[in-house]
C-alpha positions in Angstrom: 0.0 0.0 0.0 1.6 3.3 -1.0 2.0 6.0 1.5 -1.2 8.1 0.7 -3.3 5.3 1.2 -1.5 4.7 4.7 -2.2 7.9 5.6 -5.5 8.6 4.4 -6.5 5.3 6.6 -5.2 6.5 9.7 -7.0 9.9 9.2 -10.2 8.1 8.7 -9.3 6.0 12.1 -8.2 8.7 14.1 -11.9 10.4 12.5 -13.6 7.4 13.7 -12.2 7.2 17.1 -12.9 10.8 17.8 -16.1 10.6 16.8 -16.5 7.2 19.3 -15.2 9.7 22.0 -17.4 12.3 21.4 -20.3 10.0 21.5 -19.4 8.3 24.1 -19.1 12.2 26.1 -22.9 13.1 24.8 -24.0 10.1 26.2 -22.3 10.6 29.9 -23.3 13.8 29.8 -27.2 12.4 28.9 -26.8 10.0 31.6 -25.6 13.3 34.2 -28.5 15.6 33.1 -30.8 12.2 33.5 -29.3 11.8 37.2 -29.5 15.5 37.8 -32.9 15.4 36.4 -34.0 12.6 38.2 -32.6 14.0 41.2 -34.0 17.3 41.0 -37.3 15.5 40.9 -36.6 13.2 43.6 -35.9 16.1 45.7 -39.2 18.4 44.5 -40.8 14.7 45.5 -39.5 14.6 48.7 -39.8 18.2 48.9 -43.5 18.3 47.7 -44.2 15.4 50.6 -42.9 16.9 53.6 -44.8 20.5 52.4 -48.0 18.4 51.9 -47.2 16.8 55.3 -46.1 20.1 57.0 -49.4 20.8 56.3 -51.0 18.2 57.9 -48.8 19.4 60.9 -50.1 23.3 61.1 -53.3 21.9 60.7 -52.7 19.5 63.7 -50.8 22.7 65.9 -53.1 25.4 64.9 -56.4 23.8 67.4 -53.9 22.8 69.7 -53.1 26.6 70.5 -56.0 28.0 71.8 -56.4 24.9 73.8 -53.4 25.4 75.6 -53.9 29.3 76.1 -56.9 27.8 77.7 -55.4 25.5 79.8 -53.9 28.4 82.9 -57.0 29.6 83.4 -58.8 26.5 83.9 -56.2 25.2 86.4 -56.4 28.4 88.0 -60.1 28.2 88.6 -60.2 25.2 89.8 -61.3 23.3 86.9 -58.9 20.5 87.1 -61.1 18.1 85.5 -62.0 20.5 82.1 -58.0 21.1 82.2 -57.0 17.2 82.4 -60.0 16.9 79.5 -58.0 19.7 77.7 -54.4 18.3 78.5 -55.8 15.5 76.7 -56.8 16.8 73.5 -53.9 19.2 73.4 -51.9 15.6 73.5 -53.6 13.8 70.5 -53.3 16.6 68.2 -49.6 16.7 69.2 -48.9 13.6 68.6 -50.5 13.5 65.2 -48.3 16.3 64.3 -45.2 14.7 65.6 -46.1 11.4 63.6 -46.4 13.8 60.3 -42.3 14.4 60.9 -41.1 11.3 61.3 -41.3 9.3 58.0 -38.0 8.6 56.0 -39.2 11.4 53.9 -39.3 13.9 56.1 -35.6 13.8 57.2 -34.5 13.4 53.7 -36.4 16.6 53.0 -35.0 18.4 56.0 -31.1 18.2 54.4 -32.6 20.4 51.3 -31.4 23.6 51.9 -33.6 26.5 52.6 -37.0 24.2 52.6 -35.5 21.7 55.2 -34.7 24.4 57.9 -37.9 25.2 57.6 -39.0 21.6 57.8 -36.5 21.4 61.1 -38.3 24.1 62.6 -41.5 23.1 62.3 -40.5 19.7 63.7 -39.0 21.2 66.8 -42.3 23.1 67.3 -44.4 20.3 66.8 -41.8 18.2 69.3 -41.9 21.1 71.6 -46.0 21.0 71.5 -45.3 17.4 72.4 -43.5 17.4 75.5 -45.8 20.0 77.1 -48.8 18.0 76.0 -47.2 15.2 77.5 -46.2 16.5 80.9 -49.5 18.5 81.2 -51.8 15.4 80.7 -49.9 13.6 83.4 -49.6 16.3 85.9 -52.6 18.3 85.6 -54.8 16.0 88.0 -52.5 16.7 90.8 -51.6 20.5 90.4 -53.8 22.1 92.8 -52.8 25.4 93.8 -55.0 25.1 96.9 -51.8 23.9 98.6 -50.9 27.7 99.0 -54.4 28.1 101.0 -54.3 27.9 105.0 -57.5 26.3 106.3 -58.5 26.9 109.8 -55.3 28.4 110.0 -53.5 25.6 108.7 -51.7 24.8 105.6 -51.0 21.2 104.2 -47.4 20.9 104.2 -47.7 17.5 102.2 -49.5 19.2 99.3 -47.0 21.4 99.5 -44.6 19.1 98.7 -46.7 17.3 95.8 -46.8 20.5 94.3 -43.0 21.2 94.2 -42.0 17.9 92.6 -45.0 18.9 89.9 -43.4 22.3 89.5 -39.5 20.9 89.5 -40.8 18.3 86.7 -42.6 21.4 84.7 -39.1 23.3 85.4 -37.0 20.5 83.9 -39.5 19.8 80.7 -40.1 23.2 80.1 -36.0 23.7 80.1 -35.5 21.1 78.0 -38.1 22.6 75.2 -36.7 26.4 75.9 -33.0 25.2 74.4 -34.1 23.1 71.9 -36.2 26.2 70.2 -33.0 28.0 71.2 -30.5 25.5 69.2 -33.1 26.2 66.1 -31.6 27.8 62.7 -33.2 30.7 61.7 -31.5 31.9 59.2 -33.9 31.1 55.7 -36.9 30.1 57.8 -40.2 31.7 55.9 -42.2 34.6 57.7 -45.0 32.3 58.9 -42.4 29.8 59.9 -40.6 32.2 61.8 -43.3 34.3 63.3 -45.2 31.0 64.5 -42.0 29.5 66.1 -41.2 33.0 68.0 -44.1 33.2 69.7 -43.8 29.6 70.7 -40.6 30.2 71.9 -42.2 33.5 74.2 -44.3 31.5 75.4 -42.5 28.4 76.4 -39.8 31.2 78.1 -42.3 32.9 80.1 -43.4 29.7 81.4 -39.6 28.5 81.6 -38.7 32.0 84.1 -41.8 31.4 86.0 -41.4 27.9 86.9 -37.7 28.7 87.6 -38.4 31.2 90.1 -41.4 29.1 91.4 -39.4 25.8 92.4 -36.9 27.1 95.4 -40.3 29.0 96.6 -41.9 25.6 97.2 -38.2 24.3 98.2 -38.1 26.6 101.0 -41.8 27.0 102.0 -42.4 24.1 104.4 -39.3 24.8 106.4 -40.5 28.2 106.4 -43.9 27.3 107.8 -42.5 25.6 110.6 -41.9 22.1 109.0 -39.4 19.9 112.0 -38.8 23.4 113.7 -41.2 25.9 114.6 -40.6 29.8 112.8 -41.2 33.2 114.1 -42.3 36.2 112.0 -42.2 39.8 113.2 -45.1 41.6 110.7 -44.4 45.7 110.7 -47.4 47.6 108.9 -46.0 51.0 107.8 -48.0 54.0 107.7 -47.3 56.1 104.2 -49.3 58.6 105.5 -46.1 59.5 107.5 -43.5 58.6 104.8 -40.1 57.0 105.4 -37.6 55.8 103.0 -39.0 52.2 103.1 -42.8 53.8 102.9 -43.8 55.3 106.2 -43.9 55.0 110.1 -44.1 51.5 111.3 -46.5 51.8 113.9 -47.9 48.9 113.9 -46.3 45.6 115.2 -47.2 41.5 114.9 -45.4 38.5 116.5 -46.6 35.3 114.0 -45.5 31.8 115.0 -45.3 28.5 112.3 -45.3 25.2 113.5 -45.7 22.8 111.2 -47.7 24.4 108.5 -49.8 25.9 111.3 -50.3 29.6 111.6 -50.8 32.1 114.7 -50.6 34.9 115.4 -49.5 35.3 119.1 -48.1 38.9 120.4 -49.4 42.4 118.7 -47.5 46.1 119.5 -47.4 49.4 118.6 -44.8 52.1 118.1 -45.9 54.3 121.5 -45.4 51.5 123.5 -41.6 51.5 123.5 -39.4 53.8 125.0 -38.9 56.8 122.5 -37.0 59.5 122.6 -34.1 58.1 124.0 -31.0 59.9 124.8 -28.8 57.8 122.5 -29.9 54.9 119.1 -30.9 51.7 121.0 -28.8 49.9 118.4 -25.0 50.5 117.4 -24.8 52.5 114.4 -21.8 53.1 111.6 -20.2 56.5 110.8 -21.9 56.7 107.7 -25.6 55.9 108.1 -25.7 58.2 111.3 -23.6 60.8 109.5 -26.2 61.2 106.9 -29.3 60.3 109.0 -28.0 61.1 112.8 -28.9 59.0 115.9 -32.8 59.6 115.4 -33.7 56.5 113.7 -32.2 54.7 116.8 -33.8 56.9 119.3 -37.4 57.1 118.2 -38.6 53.9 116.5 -40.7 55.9 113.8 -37.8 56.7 112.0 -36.2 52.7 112.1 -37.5 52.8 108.4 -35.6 56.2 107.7 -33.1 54.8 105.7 -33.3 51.9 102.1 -31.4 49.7 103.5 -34.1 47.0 105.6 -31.1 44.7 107.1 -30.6 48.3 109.0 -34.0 48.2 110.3 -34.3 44.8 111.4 -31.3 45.2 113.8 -32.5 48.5 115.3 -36.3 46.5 115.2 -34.7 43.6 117.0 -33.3 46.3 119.7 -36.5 47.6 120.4 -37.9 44.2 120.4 -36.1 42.7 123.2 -35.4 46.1 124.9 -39.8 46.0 125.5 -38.5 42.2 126.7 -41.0 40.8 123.8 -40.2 37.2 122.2 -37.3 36.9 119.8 -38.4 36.6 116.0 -36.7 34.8 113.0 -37.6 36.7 110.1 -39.4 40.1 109.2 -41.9 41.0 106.8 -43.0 44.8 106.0 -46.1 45.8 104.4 -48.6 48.5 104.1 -52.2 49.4 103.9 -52.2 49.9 99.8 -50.8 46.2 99.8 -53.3 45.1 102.2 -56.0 46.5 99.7 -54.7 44.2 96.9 -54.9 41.2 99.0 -58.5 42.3 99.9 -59.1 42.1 96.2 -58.3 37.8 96.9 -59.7 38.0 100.8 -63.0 39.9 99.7 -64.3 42.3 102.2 -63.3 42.2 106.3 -66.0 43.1 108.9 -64.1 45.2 111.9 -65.0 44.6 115.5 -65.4 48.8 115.1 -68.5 48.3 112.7 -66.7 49.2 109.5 -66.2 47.2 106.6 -62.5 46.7 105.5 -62.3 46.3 101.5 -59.9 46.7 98.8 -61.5 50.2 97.4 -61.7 52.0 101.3 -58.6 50.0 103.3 -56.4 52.6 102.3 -58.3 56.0 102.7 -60.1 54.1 106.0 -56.1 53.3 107.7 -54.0 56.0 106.4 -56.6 58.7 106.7 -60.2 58.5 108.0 -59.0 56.8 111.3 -56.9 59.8 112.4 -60.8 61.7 112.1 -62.3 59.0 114.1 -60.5 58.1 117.1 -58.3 59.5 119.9 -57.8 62.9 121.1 -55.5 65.4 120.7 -55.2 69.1 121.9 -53.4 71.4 124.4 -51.7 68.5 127.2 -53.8 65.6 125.8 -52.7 63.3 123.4 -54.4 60.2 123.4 -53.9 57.4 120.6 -55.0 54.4 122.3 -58.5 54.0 120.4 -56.3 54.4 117.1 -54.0 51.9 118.2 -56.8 49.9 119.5 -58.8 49.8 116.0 -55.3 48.9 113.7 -54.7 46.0 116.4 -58.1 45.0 115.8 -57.9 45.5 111.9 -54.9 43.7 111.6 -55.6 40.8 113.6 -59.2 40.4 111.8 -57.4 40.2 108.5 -54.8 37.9 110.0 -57.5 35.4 111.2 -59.6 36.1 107.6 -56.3 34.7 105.7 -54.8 32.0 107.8 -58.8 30.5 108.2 -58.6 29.8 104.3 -59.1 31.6 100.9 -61.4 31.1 98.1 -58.7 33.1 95.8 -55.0 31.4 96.7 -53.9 32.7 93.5 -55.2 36.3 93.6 -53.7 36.8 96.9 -50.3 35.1 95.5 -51.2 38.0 92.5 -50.6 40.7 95.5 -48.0 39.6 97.2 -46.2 39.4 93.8 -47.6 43.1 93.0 -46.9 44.7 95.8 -43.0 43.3 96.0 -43.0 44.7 92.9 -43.7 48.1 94.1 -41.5 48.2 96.9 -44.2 47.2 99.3 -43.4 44.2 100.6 -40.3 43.4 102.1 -38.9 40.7 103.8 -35.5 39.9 105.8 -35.0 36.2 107.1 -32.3 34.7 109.3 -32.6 31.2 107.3 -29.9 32.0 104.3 -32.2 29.6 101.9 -35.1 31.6 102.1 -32.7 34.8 101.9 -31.1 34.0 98.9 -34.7 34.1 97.3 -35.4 37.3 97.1 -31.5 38.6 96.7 -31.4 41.1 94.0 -35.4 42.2 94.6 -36.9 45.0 95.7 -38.0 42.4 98.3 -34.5 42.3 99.8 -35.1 46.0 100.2 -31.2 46.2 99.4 -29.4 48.6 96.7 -27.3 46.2 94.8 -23.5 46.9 95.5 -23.1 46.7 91.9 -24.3 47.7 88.3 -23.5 44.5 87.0 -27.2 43.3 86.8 -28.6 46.1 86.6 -27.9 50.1 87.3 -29.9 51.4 90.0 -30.3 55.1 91.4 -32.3 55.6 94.9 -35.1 58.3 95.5 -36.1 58.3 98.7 -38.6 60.6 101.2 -38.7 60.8 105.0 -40.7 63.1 106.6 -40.0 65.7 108.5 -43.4 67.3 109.3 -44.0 64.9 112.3 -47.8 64.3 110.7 -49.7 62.3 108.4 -50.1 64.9 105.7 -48.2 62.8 103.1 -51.3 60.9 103.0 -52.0 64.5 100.5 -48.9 64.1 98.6 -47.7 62.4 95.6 -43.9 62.5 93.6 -43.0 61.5 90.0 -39.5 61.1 89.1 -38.0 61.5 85.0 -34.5 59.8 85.4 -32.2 60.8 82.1 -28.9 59.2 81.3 -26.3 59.4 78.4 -25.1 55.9 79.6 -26.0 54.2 75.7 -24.1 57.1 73.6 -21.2 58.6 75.6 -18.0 58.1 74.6 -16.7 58.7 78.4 -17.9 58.5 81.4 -22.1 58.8 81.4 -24.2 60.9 83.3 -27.0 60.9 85.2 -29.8 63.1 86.3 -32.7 63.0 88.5 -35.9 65.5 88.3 -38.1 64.7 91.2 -41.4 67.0 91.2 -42.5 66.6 95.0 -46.2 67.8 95.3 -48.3 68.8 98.2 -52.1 69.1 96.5 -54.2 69.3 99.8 -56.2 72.5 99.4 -56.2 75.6 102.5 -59.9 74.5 102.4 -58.9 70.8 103.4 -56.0 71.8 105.6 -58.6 74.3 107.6 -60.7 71.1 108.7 -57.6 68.7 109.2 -57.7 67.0 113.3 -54.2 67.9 115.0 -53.6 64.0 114.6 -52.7 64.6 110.7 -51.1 68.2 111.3 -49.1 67.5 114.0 -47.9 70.6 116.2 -44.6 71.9 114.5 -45.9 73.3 111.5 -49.1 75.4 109.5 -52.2 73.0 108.8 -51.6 71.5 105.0 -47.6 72.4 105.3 -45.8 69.1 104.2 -41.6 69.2 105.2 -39.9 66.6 103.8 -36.2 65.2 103.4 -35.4 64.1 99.9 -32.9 61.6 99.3 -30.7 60.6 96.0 -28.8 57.9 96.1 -26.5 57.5 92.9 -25.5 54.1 91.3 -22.2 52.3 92.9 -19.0 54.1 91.8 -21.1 57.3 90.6 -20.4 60.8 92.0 -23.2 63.4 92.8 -21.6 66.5 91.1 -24.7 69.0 91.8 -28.6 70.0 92.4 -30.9 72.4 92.7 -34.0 73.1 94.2 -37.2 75.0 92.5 -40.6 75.6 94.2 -40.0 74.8 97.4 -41.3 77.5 100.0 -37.8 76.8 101.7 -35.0 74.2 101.5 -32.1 73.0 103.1 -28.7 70.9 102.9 -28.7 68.8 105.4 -26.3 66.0 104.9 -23.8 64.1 101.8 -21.6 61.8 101.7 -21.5 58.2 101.0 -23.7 55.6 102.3 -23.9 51.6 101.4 -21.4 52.3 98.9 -23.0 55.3 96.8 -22.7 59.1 96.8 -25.5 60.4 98.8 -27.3 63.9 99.3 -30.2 64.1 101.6 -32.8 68.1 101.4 -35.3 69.1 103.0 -37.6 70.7 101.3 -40.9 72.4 102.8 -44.1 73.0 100.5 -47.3 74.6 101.6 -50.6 73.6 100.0 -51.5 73.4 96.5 -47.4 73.6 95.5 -44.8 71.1 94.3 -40.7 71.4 95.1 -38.9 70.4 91.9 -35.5 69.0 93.1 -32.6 68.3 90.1 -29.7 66.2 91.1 -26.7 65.8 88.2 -24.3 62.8 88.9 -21.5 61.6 87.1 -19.7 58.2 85.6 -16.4 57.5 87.2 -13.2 58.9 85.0 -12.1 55.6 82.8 -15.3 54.4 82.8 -17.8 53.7 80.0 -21.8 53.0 79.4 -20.1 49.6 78.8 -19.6 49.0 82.8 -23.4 49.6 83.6 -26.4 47.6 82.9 -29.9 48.9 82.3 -30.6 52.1 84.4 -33.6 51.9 86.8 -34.3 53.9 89.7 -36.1 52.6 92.8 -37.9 55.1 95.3 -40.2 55.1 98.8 -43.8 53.7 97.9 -46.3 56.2 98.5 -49.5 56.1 99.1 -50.4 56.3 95.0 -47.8 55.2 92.7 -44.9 57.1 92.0 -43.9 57.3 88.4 -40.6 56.8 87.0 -39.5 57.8 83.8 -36.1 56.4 82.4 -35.1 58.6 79.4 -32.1 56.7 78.0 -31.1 57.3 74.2 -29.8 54.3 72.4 -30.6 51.8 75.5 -33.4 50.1 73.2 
């Protein structure tokens, strides 16, 4: 064969083979877009399946949700039986919507992206759903909240303790749910998908914090009613008619005893029966509080409650206490008459030995007020107070017996007790460290934190000075401003208090000398305002406006804080307007305080504070 033939051949070969390659390329490449293809509908299969079944699931969830929004209200009532019907219900459709995610479809579904995060999350809701069915059917039938209620003065510690292990369990499942929903990924999840799981998640947290703070409550509450040891309880009932830092003069005094969930009340004093106007404080003091407050609130046991700080008053409290040679007391729990009218809201109303009627709309005008009209004398080398004192000892013990003999509304007195240690009105110190360490941090401590850590918090205090009970005419509002989000230094603070006398000259002609008091004009309010600034914050000025006349009278520091106490003195119908600017540390930031707050003396009507603090969200 010549040489053209050879080589023609080997270009038809190497034209043949090429074209075998190419071939052989079109059909891999056929066989990828097949795969892919086949794939890509596998996946919109799949896909298609776990929508049609996440479906099924909302449709399963959605009844579920008004059931359990239902479910509080009817263990709250009483209804256990409707509730374990409801627990029930709420369970099945759970569980039907559980059993929609867990075919071999669904988790192939939940590795698509975008779709199967949204597959995941609806999962964990319908999981979450689950788990609170599940604990709810099985606990419901033994959560009654009648365990909180005394009867004939009386309450059953062993229901006590049922309750707690209920409430532990609830604390552990709800935990449990609380970081799974936590652990979800939210980054493509749809608006509907998103929006339903977030309010899931606020609800399961609220519940979460509740139960939290409910267990070492129950923990603690049979050794507190006397469970293997018997407990004492000094009550003080502060008058904010006469206002003091911590409210107002405690005038009246209870001894309770608990032995073994039973309650009773055994001794009852009042403030004139000690031994005022001693010559020196009955208890030690330090340099600083009786710099800034001087020896009086050891000398006359009005003014115990003269300063915030309630560990103060319990040791000058326990001075007076065993100086009158009265039994020694364990713990201490302070309240006052606009507390007492939220528990009348649970009690209902109290008939008095004295004919009136105690209830939640008059207790407060009736013992801050009206009382001081109605009994004892008072005029030119008489003062007489015994048929006041007699009618609060009588009052007080009537409402005593009313909530220790039992309680149709356990929950709406647990309602104002929470409300009114909210508010500053409730306050308790306890020598058992358990019990203490439950209300560290609270207004319930009725302790400035040391730091700003948690939380920055200013004081605003009032003590009067009048020696009456014309506060009972007065009312305060605080705006609180603070560059503590924005400054690129130290922040600042500032306090405006507005403190306002609004009896009339009319009124003040016709008040008894029992609400005036002898040192100044009928109506005249004097009163000593006192700012505390946050831990490691300086007081760098005030000012006063208004005021018919004021005075410095003490500053310095005081539990840690810059102090300045003024007195101010406001006749009828005008308001004292008091500014107090304070001042960051040098080297320190908005970065070394938390959120700004300002706590201040419960009044007889709410005080209220207004935080103005740009950028703090």
């Amino acid at each position: 064969m010549s040489s053209s033939h050879q080589t023609r051949a080997t270009l038809r070969a190497d034209a043949a083979a090429r074209e075998s390659k190419r071939r052989s390329r079109r059909t891999i490449l056929w066989i990828i877009v097949a795969v892919v293809v086949l794939l890509v509908v596998v996946v919109v299969a799949f896909a298609a399946v776990a929508a049609s079944k996440a479906l099924s699931v909302r449709d399963s969830l959605t009844p579920a949700v008004p059931i359990a929004s239902g479910l509080p209200a009817k263990v709250v009532s009483g209804d256990t039986a409707g509730a374990a019907d409801d627990a029930a219900a709420l369970q099945e459709l759970s569980a039907r919507a559980v059993a929609q995610t867990e075919g071999f479809d669904w988790r192939i579904a939940e590795w698509i992206p975008v779709v199967g995060q949204n597959l995941s999350a609806v999962r964990t809701a319908a999981e979450s759903v689950d788990d609170v069915a599940e604990f709810a059917a099985a606990s419901i039938a033994g959560l009654d909240l009648a365990a909180f209620r005394p009867v004939g003065g009386a309450v059953d510690l062993a229901a006590v303790h049922r309750l707690e292990g209920i409430v532990s369990e609830g604390a552990t499942v709800f935990a449990r749910v609380n970081d799974r929903i936590d652990g979800t990924d939210r980054t493509f999840l749809l608006p509907q998908v998103s929006q339903a799981l977030g309010t899931l998640d606020d609800a399961v947290s609220g519940v979460d914090e509740s139960l939290g703070t409910l267990v070492p409550i129950l923990k603690a509450l049979p050794a507190a009613l006397g469970e293997g040891t018997p407990r004492t309880y000094l009550l003080m009932f502060q008058g904010n008619s006469e206002l003091r830092a911590q409210g107002g003069n405690p005038a009246a005094l209870a001894l309770v005893t608990a032995t073994e969930g039973r309650i009773e009340l055994t001794t009852q004093a009042t403030s004139v029966q000690f031994a005022n106007a001693r010559e020196e404080s009955i208890a030690p003091l330090d340099a600083e509080t009786e710099g800034l407050y001087t020896d009086i609130i050891g000398r006359w046991i009005p003014n115990m409650t003269a300063t915030p700080d309630f560990p103060t008053t319990v040791e000058i409290m326990r001075a007076w206490w065993a100086d009158e040679g009265l039994p020694p007391f364990d713990d201490v729990i302070s309240t006052d008459p606009i507390a007492l009218s939220y528990i009348l809201n649970a009690t209902g109303p109290i008939p008095l030995a004295t004919g009136e009627i105690l209830t939640s709309e008059n207790a407060v005008s009736l013992l801050l007020n009206e009382v001081y009209f109605k009994y004892g004398e008072y005029g030119p080398g008489v003062v007489d107070a015994s048929a006041q004192d007699l009618f609060f000892a009588s009052a007080a013990a009537q409402v005593f017996a009313t909530i220790t003999s039992g309680l149709n509304n356990p929950v709406g007195f647990l309602d104002a007790l929470r409300r009114a240690g909210e508010e500053g009105r409730m306050t308790i110190w306890s020598s058992d460290p358990e019990i203490e360490g439950l209300t560290a941090g609270t207004k319930v401590a009725g302790v400035l934190p040391a730091s700003n850590g948690a939380g920055t918090i200013a004081g605003v205090y009032f003590n009067d000075t009048t020696g009456a009970k014309t506060d009972y005419y007065a009312d305060a509002n605080i705006v609180s401003t603070t560059d503590q989000c924005t400054a690129t230094g130290a922040p600042t603070f500032r306090q405006t208090i507005t403190f306002a006398n609004n009896i009339t000259p009319a009124e003040a002609s016709n008040l008894p000398a029992f609400i005036t008091g002898p040192h100044f004009e009928p109506g005249y309010i004097a009163t000593d305002v006192v700012v505390y600034a946050p831990p490691g914050v300086g007081i760098e000025s005030w000012n006063v406006e208004g005021a018919e006349s004021f005075t410095l009278m003490a500053e310095g520091t005081h539990l840690g804080r810059s102090v300045v106490r003024i007195n101010v003195v406001t006749p009828p119908q005008t308001a004292a307007v008091i500014t107090v600017d304070m001042k960051g540390a040098e080297g320190s930031s908005g970065a070394d305080y938390g959120p700004y707050d300002v706590w201040t003396t419960p009044m007889v009507r709410e005080t209220p504070v207004t935080i103005d603090a740009p950028g703090c969200g």
